[in-house]
C-alpha positions, -999 to 999 in steps of 0.1 A, spaced: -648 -346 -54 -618 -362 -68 -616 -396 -80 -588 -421 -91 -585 -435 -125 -583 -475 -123 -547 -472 -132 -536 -449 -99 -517 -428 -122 -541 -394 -122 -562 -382 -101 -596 -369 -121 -616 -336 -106 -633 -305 -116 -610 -278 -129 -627 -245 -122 -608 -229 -151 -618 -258 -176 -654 -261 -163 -651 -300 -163 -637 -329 -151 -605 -330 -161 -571 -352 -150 -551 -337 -125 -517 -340 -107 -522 -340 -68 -495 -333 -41 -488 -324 -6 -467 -298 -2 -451 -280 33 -448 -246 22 -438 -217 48 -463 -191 54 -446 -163 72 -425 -138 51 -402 -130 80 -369 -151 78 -369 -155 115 -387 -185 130 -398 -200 97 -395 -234 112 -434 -227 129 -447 -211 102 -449 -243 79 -478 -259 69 -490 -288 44 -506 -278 15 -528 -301 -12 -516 -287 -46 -534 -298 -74 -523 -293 -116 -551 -295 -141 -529 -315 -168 -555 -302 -197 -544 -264 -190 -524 -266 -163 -542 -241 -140 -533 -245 -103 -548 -246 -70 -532 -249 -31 -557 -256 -2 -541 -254 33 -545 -285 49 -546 -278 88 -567 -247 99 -557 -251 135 
């Protein structure tokens, strides 16, 4: 589970490449999931992207599984 420092400036959560808890940079992204260049417009979807800032290993989780 992720918390916030008392600053607001990082976001602090396990980094499954570092093995510990570790400071982070967390965004939503809309990124397009089809690979056809037709229609792209209904193929986007938001994403949570997070940044371990200790090695920099990243992970996206899709946001809406409708």
């Amino acid at each position: 589970m992720a918390t916030q420092s008392s600053a607001f400036s990082e976001t602090v959560e396990i980094c499954d490449a570092c093995g510990e808890s570790t400071p982070h940079d967390v965004t939503i992204e809309i990124q397009t999931e089809s690979k056809k260049s037709e229609n792209t417009e209904f193929s986007r979807e938001p994403y949570r992207v997070a940044e371990c800032l200790e090695c920099g290993e990243t992970t996206n989780k899709r946001m809406n599984n409708a």
